[in-house]
N, C-alpha and C positions, 0 to 999 in steps of 0.2 A: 392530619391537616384537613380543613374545611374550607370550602367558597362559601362566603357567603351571598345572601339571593342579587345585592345590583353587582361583585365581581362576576356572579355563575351569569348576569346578564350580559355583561361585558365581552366576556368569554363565547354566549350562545350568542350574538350578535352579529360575529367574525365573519361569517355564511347566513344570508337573508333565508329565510324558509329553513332552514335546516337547523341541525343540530352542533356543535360544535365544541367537542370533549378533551378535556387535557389536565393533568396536573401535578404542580411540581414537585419534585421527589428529591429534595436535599441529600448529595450526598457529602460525604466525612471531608470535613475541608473548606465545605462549601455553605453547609450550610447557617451558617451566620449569618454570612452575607445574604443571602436569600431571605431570610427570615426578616430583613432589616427591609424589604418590601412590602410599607402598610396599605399602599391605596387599592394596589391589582396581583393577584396572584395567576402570573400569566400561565397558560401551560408548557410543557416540556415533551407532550407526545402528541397530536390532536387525531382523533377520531372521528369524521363528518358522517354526519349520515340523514339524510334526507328523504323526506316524505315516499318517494317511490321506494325505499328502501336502497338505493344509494348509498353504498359504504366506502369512504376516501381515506387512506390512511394517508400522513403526511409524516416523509423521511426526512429528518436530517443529513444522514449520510448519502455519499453520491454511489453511485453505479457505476464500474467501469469494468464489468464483465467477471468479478469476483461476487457476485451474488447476493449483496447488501442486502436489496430488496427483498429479494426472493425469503433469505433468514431472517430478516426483523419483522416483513410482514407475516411470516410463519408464526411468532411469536404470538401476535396481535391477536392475529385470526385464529390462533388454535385457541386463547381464554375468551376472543368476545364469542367463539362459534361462527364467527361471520361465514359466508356461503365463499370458500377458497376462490373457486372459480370467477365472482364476478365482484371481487375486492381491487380499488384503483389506489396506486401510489401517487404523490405528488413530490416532488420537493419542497420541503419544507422551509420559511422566510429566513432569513439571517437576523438570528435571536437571541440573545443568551441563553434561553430558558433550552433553546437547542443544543446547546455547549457540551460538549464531550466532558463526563464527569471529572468532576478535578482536575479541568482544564480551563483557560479562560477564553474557547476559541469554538466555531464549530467545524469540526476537518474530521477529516478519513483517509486515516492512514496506520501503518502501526499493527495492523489484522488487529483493530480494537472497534471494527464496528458491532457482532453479533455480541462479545464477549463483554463489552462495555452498557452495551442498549438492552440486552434481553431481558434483564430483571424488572426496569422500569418499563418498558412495553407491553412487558407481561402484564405487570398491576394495573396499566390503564385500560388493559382491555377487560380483565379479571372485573377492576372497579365498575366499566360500567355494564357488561355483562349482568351484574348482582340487582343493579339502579332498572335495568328492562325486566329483571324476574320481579322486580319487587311493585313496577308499575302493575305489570301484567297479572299478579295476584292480586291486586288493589281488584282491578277491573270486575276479575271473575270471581272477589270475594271467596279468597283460597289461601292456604297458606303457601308460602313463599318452596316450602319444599315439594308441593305440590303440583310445581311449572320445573319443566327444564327448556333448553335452547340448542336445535339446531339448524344449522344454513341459514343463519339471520332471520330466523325468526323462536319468537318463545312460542312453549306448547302446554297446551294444557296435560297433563298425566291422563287422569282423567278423563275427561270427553275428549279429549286430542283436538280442542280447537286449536290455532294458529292465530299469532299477532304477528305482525313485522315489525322489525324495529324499528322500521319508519313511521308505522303507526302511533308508538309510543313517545314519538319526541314533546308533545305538549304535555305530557304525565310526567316527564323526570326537569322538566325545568325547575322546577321549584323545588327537586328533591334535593336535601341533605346527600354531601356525598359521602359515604360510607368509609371509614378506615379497617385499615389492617385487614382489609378483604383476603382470602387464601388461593392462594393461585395455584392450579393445578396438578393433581400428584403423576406420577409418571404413567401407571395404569391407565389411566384420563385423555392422555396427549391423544389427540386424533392427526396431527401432524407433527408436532417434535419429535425428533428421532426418527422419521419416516422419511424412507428415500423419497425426497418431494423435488420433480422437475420445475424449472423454470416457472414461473409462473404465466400463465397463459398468453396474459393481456402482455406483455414483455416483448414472449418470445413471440408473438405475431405482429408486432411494431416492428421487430428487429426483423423477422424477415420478409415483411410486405415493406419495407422500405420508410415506415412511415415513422419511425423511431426520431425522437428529436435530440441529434448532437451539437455540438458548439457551433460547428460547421455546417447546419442545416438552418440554422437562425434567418428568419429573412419578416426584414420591417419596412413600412412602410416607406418609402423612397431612399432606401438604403443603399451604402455604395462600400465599394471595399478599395482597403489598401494594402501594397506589400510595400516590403522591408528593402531597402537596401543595406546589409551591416556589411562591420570590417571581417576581415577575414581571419586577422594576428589578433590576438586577446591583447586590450590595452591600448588598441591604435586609436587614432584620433581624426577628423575630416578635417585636411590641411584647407582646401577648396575642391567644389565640384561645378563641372558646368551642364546643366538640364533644360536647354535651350534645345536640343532635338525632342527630349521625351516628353517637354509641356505640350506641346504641339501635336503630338498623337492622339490618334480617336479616342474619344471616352474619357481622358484624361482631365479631373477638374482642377486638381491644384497638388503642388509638391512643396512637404514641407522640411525643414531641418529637425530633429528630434535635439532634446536634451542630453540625449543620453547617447551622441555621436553614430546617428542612425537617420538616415534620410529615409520617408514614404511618400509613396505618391498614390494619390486619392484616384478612385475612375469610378464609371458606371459599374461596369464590370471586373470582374477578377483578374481577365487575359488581359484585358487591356492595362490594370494597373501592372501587371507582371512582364509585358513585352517592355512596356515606359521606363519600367527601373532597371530592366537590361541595357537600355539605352544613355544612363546620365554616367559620366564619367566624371569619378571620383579618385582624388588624390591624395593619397591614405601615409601619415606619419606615425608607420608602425613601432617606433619606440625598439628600444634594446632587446624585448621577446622575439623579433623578429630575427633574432642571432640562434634562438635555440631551436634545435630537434630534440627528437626522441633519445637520441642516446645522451645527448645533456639531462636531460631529464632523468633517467637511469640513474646518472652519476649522482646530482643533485641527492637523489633518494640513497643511493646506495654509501654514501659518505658518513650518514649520520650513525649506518647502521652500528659501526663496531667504534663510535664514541660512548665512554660507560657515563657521561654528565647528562645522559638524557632523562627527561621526566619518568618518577616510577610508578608504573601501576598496580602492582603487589610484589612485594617484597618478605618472602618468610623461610623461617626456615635455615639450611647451611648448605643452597648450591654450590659451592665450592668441594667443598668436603664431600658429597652426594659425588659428585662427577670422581672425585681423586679415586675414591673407593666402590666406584660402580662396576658393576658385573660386564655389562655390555652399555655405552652411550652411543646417541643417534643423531645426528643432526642434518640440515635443510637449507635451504635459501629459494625464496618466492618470489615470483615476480607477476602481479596483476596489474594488466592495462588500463589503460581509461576506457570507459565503455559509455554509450552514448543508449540512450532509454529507448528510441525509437517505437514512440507509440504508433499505431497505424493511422489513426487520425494524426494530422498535423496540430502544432498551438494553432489556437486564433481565441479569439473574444470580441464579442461586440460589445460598443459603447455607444450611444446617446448622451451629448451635454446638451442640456434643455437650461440652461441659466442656474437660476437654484436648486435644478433637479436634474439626476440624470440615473438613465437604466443601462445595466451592463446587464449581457450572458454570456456565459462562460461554462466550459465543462472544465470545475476545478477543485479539488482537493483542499482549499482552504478560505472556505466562504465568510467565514469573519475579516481572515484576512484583506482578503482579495477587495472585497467592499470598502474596507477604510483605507487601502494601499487608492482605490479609485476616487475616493474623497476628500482624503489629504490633498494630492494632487492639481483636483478639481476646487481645491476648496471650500467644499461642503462638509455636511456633517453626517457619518453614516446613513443614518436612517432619512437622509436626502438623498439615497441612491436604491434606486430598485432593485435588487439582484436576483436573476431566474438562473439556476444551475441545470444543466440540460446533463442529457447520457454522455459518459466521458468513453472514447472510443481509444480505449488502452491508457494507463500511463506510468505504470511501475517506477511510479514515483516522481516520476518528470512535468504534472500537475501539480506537484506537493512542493512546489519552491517558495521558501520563506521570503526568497526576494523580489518573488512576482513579476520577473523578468516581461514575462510576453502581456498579463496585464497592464503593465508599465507601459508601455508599448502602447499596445490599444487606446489606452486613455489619453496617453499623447498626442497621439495621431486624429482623437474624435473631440477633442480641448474646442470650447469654440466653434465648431464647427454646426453646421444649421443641421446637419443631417446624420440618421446615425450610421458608423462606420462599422463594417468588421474587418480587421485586423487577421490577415493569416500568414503565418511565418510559411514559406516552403522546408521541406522536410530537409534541400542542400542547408538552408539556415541552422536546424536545429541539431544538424551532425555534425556540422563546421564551426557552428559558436554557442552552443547551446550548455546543459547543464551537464559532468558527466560524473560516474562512479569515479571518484579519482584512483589515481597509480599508486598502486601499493607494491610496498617492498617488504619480505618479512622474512628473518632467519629465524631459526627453532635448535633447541638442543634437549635431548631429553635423558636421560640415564635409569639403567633397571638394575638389582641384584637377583642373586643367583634363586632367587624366589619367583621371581617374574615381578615384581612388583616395582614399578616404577617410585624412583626415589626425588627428582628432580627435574624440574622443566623452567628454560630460562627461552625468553622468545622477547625480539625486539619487532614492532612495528612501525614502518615510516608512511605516512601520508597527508594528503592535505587537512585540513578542518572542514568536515560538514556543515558546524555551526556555527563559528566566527563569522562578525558580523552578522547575523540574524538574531531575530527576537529569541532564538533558542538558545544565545553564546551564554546568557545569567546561570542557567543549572546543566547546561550540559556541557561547558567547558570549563575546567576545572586544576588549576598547577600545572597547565602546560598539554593536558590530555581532553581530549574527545573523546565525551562517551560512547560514542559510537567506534570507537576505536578498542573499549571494553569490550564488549558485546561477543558473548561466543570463547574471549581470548582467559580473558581474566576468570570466566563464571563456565567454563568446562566442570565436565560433570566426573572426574577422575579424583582418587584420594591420593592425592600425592603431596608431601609433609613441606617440601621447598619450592619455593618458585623467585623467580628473578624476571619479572617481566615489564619491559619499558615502551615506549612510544616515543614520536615526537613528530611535528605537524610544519613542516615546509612553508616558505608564506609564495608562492605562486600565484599569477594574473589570471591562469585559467579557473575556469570556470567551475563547481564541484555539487554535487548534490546526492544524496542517497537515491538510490538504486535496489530493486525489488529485497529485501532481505538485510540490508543494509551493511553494518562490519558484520553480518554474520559471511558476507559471500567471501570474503579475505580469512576468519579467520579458523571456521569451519574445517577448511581444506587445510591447513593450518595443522590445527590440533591433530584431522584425523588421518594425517598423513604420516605426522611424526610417530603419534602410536600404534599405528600402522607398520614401521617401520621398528619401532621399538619393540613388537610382539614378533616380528619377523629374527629379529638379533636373538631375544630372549627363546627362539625356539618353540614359542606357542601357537598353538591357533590362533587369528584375529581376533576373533567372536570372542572364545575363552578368556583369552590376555583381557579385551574391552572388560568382558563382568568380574574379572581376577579384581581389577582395578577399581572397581565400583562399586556401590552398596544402595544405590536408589534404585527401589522395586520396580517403578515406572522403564527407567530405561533397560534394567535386565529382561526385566517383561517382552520389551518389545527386541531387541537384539534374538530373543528365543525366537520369537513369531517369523521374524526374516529369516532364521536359520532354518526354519522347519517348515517355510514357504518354500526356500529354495531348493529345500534338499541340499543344503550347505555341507555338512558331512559325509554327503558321499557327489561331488559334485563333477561334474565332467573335465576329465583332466586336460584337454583342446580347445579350451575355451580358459579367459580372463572371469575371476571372480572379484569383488570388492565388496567390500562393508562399511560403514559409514553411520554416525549418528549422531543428531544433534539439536539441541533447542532452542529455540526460537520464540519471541513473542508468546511466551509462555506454554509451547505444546511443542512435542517432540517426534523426532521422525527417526526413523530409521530404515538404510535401504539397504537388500543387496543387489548388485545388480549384476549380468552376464553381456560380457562383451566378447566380441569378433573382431581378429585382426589380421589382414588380408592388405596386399599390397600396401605398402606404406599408410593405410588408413583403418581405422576404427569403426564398428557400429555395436552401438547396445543393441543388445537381441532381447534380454530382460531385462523388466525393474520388478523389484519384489519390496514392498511398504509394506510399515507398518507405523499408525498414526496413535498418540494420545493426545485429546485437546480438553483430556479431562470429561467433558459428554460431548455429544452430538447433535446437535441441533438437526443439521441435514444432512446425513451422512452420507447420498450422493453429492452434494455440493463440496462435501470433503474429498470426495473420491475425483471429482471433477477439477478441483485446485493443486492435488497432488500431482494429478497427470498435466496438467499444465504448467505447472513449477519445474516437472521434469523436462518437457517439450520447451519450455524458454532456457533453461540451465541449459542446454545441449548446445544451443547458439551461441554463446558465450565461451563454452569450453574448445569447441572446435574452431571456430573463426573470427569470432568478433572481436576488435578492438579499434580504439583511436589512436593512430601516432601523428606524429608532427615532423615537419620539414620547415627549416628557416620558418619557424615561429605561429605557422597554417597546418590545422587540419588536412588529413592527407586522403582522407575518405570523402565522401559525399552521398550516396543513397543507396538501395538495400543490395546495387549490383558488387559494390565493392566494401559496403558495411553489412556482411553477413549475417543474417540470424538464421534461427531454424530451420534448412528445410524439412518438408515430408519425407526423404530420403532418409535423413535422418533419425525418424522419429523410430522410436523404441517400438519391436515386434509387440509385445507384450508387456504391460505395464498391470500389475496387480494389487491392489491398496485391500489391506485389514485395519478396522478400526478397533481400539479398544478401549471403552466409557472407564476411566481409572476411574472417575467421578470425583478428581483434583480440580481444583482452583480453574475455570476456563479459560483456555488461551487460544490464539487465531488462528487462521488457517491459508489463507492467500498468499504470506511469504514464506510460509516455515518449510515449504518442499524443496527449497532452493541450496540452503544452505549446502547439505549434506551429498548432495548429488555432486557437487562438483567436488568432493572428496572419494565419493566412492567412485568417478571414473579415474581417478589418481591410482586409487589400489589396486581396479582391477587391471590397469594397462602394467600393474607392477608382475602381477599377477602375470597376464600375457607374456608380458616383453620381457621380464627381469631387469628393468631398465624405470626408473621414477623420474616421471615427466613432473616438474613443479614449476615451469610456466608455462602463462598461459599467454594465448590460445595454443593449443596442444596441437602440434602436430608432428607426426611420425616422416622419419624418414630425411 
């Protein structure tokens, strides 16, 4: 595909003085549509670079400490050559051309940002890489193989002169842009596959302070507001009186929200937050207000042994498998609501300027977020400015299709002459916010006298992730959530029968995915029953696992954990587990060593082993593994939400637990191995499996199988 010379004008215009490179790379699905764009072919990566030699690359996806940046700029900069060190990222505009491939959005989530962007990143650096040698031979009247290019600039072979690329930007204006350019073979990589830290300019933002998150936004005569919300999911403002809190310093105006949420606007942040402790409100919490947590339980635990529930695969003769099995296993699970607790709080800033208005937000779903702010506003998208800043955590709690705390913002900043940021307190976001919902799950599995597992029946109850959302069209489906497949139905075991169901409760509370998603329910799940089922059958773990299996990938890596740990001859005073599982297309496997001592637990080891197919950063894989383990530990030992008469019974990190450093694992050890299969992500896939392999190893310890959670001994 080609620009012609007034779109390549169009295009280099975008940045006065500079250069300004992009272009669009149709992919399956999509591209019709694209193609059906005659006047402008906008880009879909852009490449700035300017006269000083100034190199900006511009990200679609956001940053929230999984390393976006760091891998898709690697990609960039390893075909244009650019100089690593003094390459700048930006966020890139809310565009289509930016849209996550065969998708109609641009968001980051899913570990689909390296795995989704690398190959088109790659060609636009590759493409104009080619467009600088070709200027650069023009010049010195040379052939083109006669120049190569390193640290942003071309070189002559030859006499070794030097261009910049900045030099060249008035030579490739008018040049034809070149197709089917070859992008790098692996010999080549000067940074793919190379343990590559942080990128510089990042990490000295992030630790001089000067890093820009949601929560650091500050505009021109800006004022902020907080939230007063209910407390009972569902409740409604009967009346409130705010005749103390208008009257306090700083305070400009108090308004009702739509969405039965009262804010109050101030100069300052304290000042709005002392004011809304002060207006007294009188809350018609509705019927929810009857339930706790063990209603809840019930509610879940009822449907379980109904056989009318929705099926998810069904083959085979479980019946028959159970009458005539060797040895059957079975389970019952109980996972809590868990609350995201990213360490930045929500907020967003909005500006309504009449027919124009600019929001910032550190958010996971910039198409969305934009037209959720438009709608509202009554504008038309690209009547809304959107700057996406560094997201300060959010395992998922950015990524809400329903735009909760944007909603919010935009309310609160409606009309108003100034712009407002919006920050929820973190009591808000653990008492009414989005959460992994409550899952209930029984499991049954049966083996013969061969070891070979004959039948696995397993039912799952929980809320819908996607109902109601622009996601309920493909991902819910006869009554199921695909996200409620995930991990349960697509287990990686040969077993001939299955009987496996679901079904999705309709509930007030609030629900959203959570780092790894039904992998974190159902992971533990799977590798607990045959777990338990290799324990009946008299086999090894490990053994039973590859008995059971026949994809080279996962036996691969099951070997590599066994012969990290010293598995076969492993310390009899000590808890072992094993665990394996995939995720988002790439697969982990742990073993890990635990300690048990006075009624509590510590891992002492983890032992990994990753395939995500290649490696782009292999520290950066090594750094997501250990962090998937270090968040999975907070979940397993302490975290959860319950409820009392119809309220959150938590409120902030003293009594919503996550990780501490006490906790963290002596020793965590990650092997990578390039299968060089189909690429798949790397941010949530440590998660799943961890919370299975401290299941086995406390089986291991204690001879006693802990299957709810949060785990605790004693």
């Amino acid at each position: 595909m080609t620009l012609n010379r007034r779109e390549f004008i169009k295009n280099s215009a975008l940045v006065s003085a500079s250069f300004v490179i992009g272009f669009n790379l149709p992919t399956k699905g999509m591209a019709a549509k694209v193609e059906k764009k005659k006047e402008v072919i906008e880009p879909n990566a852009f490449i700035k670079i300017e006269p000083d030699n100034k190199i900006t690359f511009y990200l679609g996806q956001v940053e929230m400490g999984q390393g976006a940046y760091t891998g898709i700029a690697m990609c960039i900069a390893d075909e244009l050559d650019a100089k690593w060190e003094e390459i700048i990222f930006e966020p890139a505009p809310v565009k289509d051309v930016f849209n996550i491939p065969g998708m109609p959005m641009m968001l980051t989530g899913g570990s689909m940002s390296i795995k989704t962007q690398q190959a088109r990143v790659r060609t636009v650096g590759a493409t104009l890489r080619y467009m600088l040698k070709t200027a650069a031979a023009k010049k010195w009247q040379v052939r083109i193989y006669d120049v190569t290019t390193k640290d942003s600039f071309v070189i002559n072979k030859r006499t070794k002169e030097k261009l910049s690329y900045g030099s060249l930007i008035t030579d490739i204006q008018d040049m034809k842009i070149p197709q089917d350019v070859k992008i790098k073979t692996e010999k080549e990589y000067n940074l793919i596959g190379k343990r590559v830290k942080r990128h510089p300019i990042e990490v000295e933002e992030k630790i001089t302070g000067t890093a820009k998150f949601g929560i650091d936004v500050r505009l021109d005569n800006m004022k902020y507001a907080c939230l007063v919300q209910p407390r009972v999911f569902g409740a409604k403002i009967k009346s409130f009186d705010d005749s103390k809190a208008k009257n306090m310093p700083g305070v400009l105006k108090i308004k009702q929200l739509p969405n039965q949420k009262i804010a109050v606007i101030a100069d300052y942040w304290y000042q709005a937050k002392k004011a809304s402790e002060a207006i007294k409100v009188v809350w018609d919490n509705g019927e929810f207000e009857k339930i706790s947590n063990d209603d809840l339980i019930k509610i879940h635990e009822d449907y379980l042994n109904k056989e009318d529930l929705p099926v998810m695969k069904k083959d085979g003769d479980v019946s028959k498998a159970f009458d005539e099995a060797f040895k059957t296993v079975e389970a019952q699970y109980y996972f809590p609501y868990l609350a995201h607790a990213p360490m930045e709080p929500l907020n967003c800033t909005v500006h309504h300027k009449g027919n124009k208005a600019f929001m910032s937000v550190g958010g996971q779903f910039q198409t969305l977020y934009r037209a959720t702010c438009a709608k509202l506003l009554g504008l038309k998208p690209e009547d809304v400015e959107y700057y996406n800043n560094y997201l300060g955590s959010s395992f998922g709690r950015r990524a809400n299709p329903s735009a909760d705390f944007v909603i919010d913002a935009v309310y609160v900043a409606s009309n108003e002459s100034w712009p407002v940021q919006t920050l929820w307190t973190r009591e808000d976001d653990i008492k009414m916010g989005y959460f992994r919902p409550m899952t209930v799950d029984k499991a049954k599995m049966s083996v013969n006298k061969d070891g070979k597992i004959t039948a696995f029946k397993a039912t799952v109850v929980n809320q819908s992730l996607v109902k109601g959302t622009p996601f309920e069209g493909f991902m819910f489906k006869d009554g199921i959530d695909a996200t409620q497949r995930e991990g349960l139905e697509s287990h990686p075991y040969n077993i001939p029968s299955h009987d496996l169901k679901s079904f999705c409760p309709d509930l007030p509370i609030s629900t959203l995915w959570l780092r790894s998603v039904g992998h974190t329910t159902s992971a533990p799940v799977v590798e607990n029953i045959v777990d338990q089922a290799a324990i009946a059958s008299g086999i090894d773990p490990i053994d039973f696992r590859i008995k059971n299996m026949n994809n080279p990938r996962y036996i691969k890596l099951l070997e590599n954990v066994a012969k990290q740990s010293n598995w076969y001859n492993r310390e009899k005073n000590s808890g072992y587990g094993v665990a394996i599982a995939e995720s988002f297309g790439s697969i982990v496997a742990y073993v890990i060593k635990i300690k048990v001592e006075n009624n509590d637990y510590k891992v002492q080891n983890v032992w990994a082993a990753v395939d995500c197919g290649t490696a782009i950063n292999p520290l950066g894989i090594e750094n997501q593994i250990e962090g998937c383990v270090n968040f999975t530990m907070g979940y397993i030992k302490s975290a959860q939400i319950t409820f009392k008469n119809g309220a959150v019974q938590q409120n902030n990190f003293y009594d919503y637990e996550v990780n501490r450093i006490t906790d963290a694992p002596d020793n965590i050890k990650v092997e990578i191995i390039n299968s060089g299969e189909k690429m798949g992500g790397i941010g949530e896939v440590g998660v799943p499996p961890m919370f299975a392999a401290i299941i086995n190893a406390l089986y291991d310890a204690t001879g006693k199988r802990y299957t709810n959670f949060p785990i605790k001994l004693g």
